[in-house]
C-alpha positions as CSV (number, residue, x, y, z in Angstrom):
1,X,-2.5,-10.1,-15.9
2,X,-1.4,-12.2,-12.6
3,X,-3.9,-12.7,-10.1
4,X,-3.0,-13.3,-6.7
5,X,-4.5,-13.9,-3.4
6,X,-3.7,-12.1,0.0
7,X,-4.6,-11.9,3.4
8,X,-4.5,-8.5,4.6
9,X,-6.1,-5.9,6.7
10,X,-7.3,-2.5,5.7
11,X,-4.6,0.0,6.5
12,X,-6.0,3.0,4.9
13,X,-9.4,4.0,2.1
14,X,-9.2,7.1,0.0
15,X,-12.1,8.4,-2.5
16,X,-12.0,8.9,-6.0
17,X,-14.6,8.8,-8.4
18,X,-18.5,8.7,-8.0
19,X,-18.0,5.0,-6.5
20,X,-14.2,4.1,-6.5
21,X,-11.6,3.6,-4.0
22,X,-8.2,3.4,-3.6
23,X,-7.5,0.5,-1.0
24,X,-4.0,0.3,0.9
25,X,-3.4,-3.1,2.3
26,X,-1.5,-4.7,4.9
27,X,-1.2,-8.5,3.6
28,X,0.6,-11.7,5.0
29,X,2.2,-12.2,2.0
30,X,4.0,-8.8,0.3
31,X,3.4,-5.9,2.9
32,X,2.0,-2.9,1.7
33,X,-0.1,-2.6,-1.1
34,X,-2.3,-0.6,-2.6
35,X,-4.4,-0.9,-5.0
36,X,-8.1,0.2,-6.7
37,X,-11.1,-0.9,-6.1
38,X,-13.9,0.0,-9.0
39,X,-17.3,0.6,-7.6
40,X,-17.1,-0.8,-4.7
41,X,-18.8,2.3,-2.8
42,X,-22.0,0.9,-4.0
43,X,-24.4,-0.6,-2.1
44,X,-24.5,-3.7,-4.9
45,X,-20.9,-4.0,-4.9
46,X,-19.9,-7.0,-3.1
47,X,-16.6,-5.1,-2.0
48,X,-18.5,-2.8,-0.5
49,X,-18.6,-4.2,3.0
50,X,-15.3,-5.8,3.0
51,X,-13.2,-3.3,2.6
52,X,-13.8,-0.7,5.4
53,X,-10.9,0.5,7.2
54,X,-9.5,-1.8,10.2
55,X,-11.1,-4.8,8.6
56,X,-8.9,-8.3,8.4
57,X,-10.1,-10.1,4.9
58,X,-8.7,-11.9,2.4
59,X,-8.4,-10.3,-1.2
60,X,-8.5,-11.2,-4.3
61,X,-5.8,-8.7,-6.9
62,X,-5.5,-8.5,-10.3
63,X,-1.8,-7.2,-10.1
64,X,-0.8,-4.7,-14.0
65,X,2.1,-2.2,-14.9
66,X,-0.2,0.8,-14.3
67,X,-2.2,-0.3,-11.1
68,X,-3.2,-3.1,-9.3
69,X,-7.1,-4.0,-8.8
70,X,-8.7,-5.6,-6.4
71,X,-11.6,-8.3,-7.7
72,X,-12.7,-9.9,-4.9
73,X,-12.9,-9.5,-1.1
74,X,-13.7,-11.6,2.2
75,X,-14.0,-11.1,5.5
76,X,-11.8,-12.9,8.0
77,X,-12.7,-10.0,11.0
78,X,-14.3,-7.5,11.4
79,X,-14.1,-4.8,14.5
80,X,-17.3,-2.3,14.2
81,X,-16.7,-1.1,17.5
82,X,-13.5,0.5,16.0
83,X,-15.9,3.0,13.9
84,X,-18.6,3.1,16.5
85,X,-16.9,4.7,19.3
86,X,-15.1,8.0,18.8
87,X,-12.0,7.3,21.1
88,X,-11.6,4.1,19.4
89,X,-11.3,5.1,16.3
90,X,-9.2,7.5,16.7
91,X,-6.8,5.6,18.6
92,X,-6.7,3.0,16.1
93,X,-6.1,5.5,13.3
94,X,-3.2,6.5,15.0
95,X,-1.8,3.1,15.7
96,X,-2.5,2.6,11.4
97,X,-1.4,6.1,10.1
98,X,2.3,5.1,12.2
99,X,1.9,1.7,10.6
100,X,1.4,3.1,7.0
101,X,3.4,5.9,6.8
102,X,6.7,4.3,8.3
103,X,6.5,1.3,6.1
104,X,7.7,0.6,2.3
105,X,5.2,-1.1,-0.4
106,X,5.8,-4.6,-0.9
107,X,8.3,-5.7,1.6
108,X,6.8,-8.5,3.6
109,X,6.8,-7.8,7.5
110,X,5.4,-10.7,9.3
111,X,6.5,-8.9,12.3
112,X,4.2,-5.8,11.2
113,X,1.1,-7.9,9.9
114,X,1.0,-10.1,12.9
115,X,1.1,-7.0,15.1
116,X,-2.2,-5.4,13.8
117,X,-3.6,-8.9,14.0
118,X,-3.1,-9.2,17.5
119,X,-4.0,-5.4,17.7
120,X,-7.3,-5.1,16.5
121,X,-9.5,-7.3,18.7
122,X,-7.6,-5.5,21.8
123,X,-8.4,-1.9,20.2
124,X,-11.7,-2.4,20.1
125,X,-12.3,-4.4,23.6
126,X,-10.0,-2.8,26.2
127,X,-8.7,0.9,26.5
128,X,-7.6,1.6,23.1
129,X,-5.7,4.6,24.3
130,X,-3.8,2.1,26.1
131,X,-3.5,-0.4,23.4
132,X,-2.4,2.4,20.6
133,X,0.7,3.1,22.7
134,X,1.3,-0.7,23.1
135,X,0.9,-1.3,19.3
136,X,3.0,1.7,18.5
137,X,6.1,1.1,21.0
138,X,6.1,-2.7,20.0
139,X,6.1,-1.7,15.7
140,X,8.4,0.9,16.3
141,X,11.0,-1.6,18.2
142,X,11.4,-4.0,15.0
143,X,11.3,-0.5,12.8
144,X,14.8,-0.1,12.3
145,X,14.8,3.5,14.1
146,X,14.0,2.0,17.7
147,X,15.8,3.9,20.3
148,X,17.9,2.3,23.7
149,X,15.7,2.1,26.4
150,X,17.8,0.8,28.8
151,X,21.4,1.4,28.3
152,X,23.7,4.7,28.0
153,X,23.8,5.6,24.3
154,X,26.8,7.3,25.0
155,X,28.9,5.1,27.1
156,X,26.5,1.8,27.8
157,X,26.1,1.8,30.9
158,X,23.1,0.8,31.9
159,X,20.5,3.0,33.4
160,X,19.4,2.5,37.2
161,X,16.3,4.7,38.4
162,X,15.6,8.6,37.1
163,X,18.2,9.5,33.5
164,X,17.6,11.5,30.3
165,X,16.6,10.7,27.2
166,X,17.0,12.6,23.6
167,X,15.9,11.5,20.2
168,X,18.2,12.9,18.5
169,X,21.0,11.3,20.5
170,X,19.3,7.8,20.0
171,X,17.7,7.0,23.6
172,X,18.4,7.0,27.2
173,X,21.4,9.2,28.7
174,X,22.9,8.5,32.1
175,X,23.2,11.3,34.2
176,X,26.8,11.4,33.8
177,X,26.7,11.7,30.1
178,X,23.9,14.4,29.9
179,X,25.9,17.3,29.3
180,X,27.2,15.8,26.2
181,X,24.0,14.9,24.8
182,X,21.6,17.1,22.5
183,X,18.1,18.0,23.2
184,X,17.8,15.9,25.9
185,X,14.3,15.5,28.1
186,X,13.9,14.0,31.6
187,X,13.4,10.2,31.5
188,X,12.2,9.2,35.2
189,X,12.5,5.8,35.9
190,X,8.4,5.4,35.9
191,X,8.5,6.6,32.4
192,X,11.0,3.6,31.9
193,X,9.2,0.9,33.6
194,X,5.8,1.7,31.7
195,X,8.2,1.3,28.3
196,X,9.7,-2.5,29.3
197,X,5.8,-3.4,30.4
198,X,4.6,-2.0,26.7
199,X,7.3,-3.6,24.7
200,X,6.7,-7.0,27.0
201,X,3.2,-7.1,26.6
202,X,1.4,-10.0,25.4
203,X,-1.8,-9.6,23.2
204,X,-3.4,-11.8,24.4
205,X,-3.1,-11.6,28.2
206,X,-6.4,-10.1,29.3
207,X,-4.8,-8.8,33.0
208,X,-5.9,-5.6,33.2
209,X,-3.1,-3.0,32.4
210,X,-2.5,-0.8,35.3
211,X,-0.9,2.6,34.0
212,X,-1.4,5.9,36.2
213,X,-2.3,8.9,33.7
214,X,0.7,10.5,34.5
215,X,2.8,7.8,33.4
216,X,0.2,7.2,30.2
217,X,0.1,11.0,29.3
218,X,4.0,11.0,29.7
219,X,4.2,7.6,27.4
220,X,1.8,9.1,24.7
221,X,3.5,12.6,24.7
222,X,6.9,11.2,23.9
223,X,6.5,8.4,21.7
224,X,4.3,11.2,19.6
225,X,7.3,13.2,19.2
226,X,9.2,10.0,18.7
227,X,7.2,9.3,15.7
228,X,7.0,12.8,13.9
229,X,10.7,13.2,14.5
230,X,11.6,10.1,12.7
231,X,8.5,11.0,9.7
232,X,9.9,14.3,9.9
233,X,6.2,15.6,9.6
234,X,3.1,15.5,11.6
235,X,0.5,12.9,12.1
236,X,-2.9,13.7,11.0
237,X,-4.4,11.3,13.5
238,X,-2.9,13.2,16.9
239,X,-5.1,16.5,15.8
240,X,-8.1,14.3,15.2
241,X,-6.9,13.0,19.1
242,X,-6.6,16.4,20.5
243,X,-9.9,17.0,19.3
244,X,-11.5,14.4,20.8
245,X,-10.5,15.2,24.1
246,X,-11.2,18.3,23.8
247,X,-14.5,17.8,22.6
248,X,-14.8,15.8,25.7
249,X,-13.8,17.8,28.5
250,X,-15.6,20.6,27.3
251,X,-18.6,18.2,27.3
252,X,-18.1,17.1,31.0
């Protein structure tokens, strides 16, 4: 059996058992993984604290043909404000659920890993409503689906103040091409702007981020649909989202 050692954070827990878990991982080294972790829902266990969802550890796995374990776990990080405040943790279970459901086990992204390093302590300090948009427009630009912000995807030229944008088309339309293009939406040049200051934004720049809730409503909206068009399927986070602010403004 070959044992291995990773540094990962907790992308995702599920239940089985009276005590198990099944544990996906985000590691340095190999990308997604998952694998089980025996008892470690008991308060003994000395798994039990490390691996909690959003958590950044290092791991110890026993790797076989049927399923990998996990032995051992440390932690490197952890964020308890991400589980202590509502808003935050459903923000950062969006940001994860994008994260886990639009990546392939065991292909090493150091792009991705790095990413929800430089995520985490930002999710659970600043607006993380903010910082989930941030985190999910800078994963989906090295995804391999990433549309054209910037440029005509019909004839390249670039755009200059209000255009159109459709997903199926692959990203920004001039208003010249627009009749040719499918399922097309307005892209005003706001909406734009607030897309190169997300995909230029630096993690570790602590000037606060000035985005009107117009603009950020806008942003979220789209890059929602964005997502579940390319997963061709929902995310179960946004309804756990909706909720949320629901929950809210009926509490105001």
């Amino acid at each position: 059996m070959d044992t291995f050692t990773v540094e990962a954070v907790v992308l995702k827990t599920d239940d089985f058992g009276d005590a198990n878990r099944v544990v996906t991982l985000f590691t340095k080294e190999f990308g997604k993984l998952e694998a089980n972790a025996y008892g470690c829902r008991r308060a003994r266990s000395s798994l039990s604290g490390a691996l909690q969802m959003f958590n950044h550890i290092s791991a110890e796995v026993s790797r076989s043909p049927k399923v990998d374990t996990i032995r051992e776990a440390d932690i490197i990080n952890f964020y308890d404000a991400l589980t202590a405040d509502l808003e935050r943790l459903a923000y950062a279970s969006l940001l994860f659920e994008i994260v886990n459901r639009m990546t392939f086990p065991r292909q090493q992204e150091l792009e991705t890993f790095d990413l929800l390093i430089k995520a985490l302590p930002v999710l659970s300090k600043r607006n993380p409503r903010v910082a989930a948009l941030i985190g999910a427009c800078q994963f989906m630009e090295t995804s391999g689906v990433q549309l054209n912000f910037d440029r005509c995807v019909h004839c390249g030229r670039e755009i200059d103040g209000d255009a159109a944008i459709s997903l199926l088309d692959g990203g920004a339309v001039c208003l010249e091409c627009v009749d040719t293009a499918q399922d097309v939406r307005p892209y005003p040049e706001a909406l734009r702007r607030t897309f190169d200051m997300m995909l230029g934004f630096d993690w570790q720049d602590d000037t606060r981020l000035n985005f009107n809730s117009r603009q950020l409503k806008a942003a979220e909206n789209f890059f929602i649909d964005y997502v579940q068009s390319v997963l061709g399927s929902g995310l179960h986070s946004v309804q756990f989202i909706r909720d949320f602010i629901i929950e809210v403004s009926m509490n105001v």
